[in-house]
Phi, psi and omega in degrees: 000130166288123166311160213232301188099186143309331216295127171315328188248169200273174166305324176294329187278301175305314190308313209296330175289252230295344157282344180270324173309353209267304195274325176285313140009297197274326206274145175305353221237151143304173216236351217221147182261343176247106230275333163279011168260333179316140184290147149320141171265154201298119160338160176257000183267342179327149180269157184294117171270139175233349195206015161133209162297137167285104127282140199293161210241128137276204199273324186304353186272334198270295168301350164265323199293276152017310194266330175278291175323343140301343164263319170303322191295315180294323173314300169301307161312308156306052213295197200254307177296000150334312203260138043260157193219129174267168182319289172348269201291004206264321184292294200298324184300285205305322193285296222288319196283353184051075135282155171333142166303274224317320167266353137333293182285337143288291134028302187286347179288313190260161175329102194305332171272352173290145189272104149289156173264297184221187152332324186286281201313318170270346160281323190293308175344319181275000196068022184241019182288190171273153184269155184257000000 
């Protein structure tokens, strides 16, 4: 049985709406009798929306998305007991979880005597942190 709700008509009477409404739905034609009342139709140069309006993307948009995916990637690879960590141990984590070169060869990039606390701590050290 369905709830009901609030709703004021009874089940037989919601079915007899949804079967006379079923063919104007359905039908090739508008649906609305004053034709300005009608949805516009998509332009054929519109770009396709799947998640909403398109913003136009700059170069800052592109290098922070770049500077977080670079933090997500080390992020994985590093677990939290790693830390705190020198260049050394940060490099055998990376080596033993098979990261990429690409954060490898950054890694090898800081400074051998310094201790990280975390994650943060090693993008910012590399220049990849977030900008403020």
């Amino acid at each position: 049985m369905r709830q009901r709700g609030s709703n004021r008509l009874n089940v037989h009477r919601d079915d007899e709406m949804k079967h006379e409404l079923q063919g104007m739905l359905r039908g090739d034609h508008p649906t609305r009798a004053e034709e300005w009342r009608e949805a516009e139709p998509a332009a054929d140069d519109d770009p396709e929306l799947v998640d909403g309006p398109v913003r136009p993307r700059n170069v800052v948009d592109e290098e922070e998305s770049d500077r977080e995916a670079f933090r997500h990637d080390l992020a994985r690879h590093l677990r939290r007991s790693v830390f705190p960590a020198k260049r050394r141990e940060l490099l055998v984590t990376l080596f033993e979880t098979h990261a990429s070169e690409r954060l490898v060869d950054a890694v090898r990039e800081l400074p051998p005597g310094h201790t990280y606390g975390n994650v943060q701590e090693v993008t910012d050290a590399l220049g990849r942190g977030p900008r403020s």
